[in-house]
N, C-alpha and C positions, 0 to 999 in steps of 0.2 A: 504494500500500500504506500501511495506516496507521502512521503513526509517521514515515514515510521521510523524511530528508533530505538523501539524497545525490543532492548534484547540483541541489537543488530550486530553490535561486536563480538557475540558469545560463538564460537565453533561450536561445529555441528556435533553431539556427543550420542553415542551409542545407544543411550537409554531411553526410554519412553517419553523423556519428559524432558524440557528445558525452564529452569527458573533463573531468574534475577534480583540482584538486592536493590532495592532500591530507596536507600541511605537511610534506614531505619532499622537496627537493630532487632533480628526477627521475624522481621517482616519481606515477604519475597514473592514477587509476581513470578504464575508460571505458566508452561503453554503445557497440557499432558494429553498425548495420542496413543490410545490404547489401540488394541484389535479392533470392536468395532464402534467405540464412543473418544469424543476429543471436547475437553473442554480449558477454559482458562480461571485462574484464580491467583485469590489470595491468599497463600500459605502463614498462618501466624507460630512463630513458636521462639517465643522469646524464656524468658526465664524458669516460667513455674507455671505451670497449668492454671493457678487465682492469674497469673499476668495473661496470659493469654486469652482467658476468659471475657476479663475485664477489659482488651482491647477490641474482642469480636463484640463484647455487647455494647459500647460504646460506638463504635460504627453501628451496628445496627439497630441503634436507637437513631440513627440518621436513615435507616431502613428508605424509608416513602422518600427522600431526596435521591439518595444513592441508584434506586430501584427508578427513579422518574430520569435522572440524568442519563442513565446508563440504556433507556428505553424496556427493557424488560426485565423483568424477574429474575432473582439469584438465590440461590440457596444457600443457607445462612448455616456452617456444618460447626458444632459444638464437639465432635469426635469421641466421644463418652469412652473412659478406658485407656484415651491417649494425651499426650500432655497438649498437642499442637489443635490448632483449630482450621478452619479453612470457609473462604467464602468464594465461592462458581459461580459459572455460568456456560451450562450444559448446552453445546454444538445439536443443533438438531438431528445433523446423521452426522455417519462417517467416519471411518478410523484407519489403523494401519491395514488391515484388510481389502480397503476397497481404493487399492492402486490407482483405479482409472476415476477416481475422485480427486486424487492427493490435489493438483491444482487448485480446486475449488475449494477443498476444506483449508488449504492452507490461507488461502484469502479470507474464509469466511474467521480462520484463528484469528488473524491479523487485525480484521474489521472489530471481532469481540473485545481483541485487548485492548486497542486504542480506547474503544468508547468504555471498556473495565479501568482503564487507568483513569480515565478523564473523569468517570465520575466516582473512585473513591480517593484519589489523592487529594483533594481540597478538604476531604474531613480526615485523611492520613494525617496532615501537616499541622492539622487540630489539636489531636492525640498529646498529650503531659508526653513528655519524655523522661 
């Protein structure tokens, strides 16, 4: 997509997924293609599960901004069991399976991240440090 910079300097890595830090402590944008689902998100996993808690609930008490910015619905994941948390937004098709997609699923990643970055960084930059 034109303009994009997220992520752009990272090599391409063997694993399903590609993440970024993006200057918060924790906190890490990532692109994940599975066999046959591909979504983008925000990985939180700072300190202690109360910390990471307490940053997924604090963005999403910005929920109806974040969700209005971003144009559609995200799924808001608390990870029960796990210290990290995570907040998505689930590709409608498409994974490593369906080769004669990859084009289009990689633009439609691209298209997701921008407008995921764009609408949770202004309540990111919110966030107590």
């Amino acid at each position: 997509a034109k303009g994009l910079e997220l992520g752009s300097h990272r090599k391409p890595w063997a694993q399903h997924y590609l993440s970024f830090y993006l200057g918060r402590a924790g906190l890490n944008f990532e692109y994940i293609v599975r066999g046959t689902n591909t979504y983008v998100g925000l990985y939180i996993d700072h300190d202690s599960e109360d910390a990471n808690l307490a940053i997924l609930r604090a963005l999403r008490a910005q929920q109806d901004l974040i969700e209005r910015d971003f144009g559609e619905p995200l799924v808001w994941q608390e990870l029960p069991g796990k210290r990290a948390c995570r907040i998505r937004y689930d590709l409608p098709a498409g994974g490593l399976r369906d080769t004669d997609q990859w084009p289009e699923i990689q633009e439609r990643l691209i298209d997701a991240m921008v407008r995921f970055h764009g609408a949770l960084m202004p309540h990111i930059e919110k966030l107590p440090r």
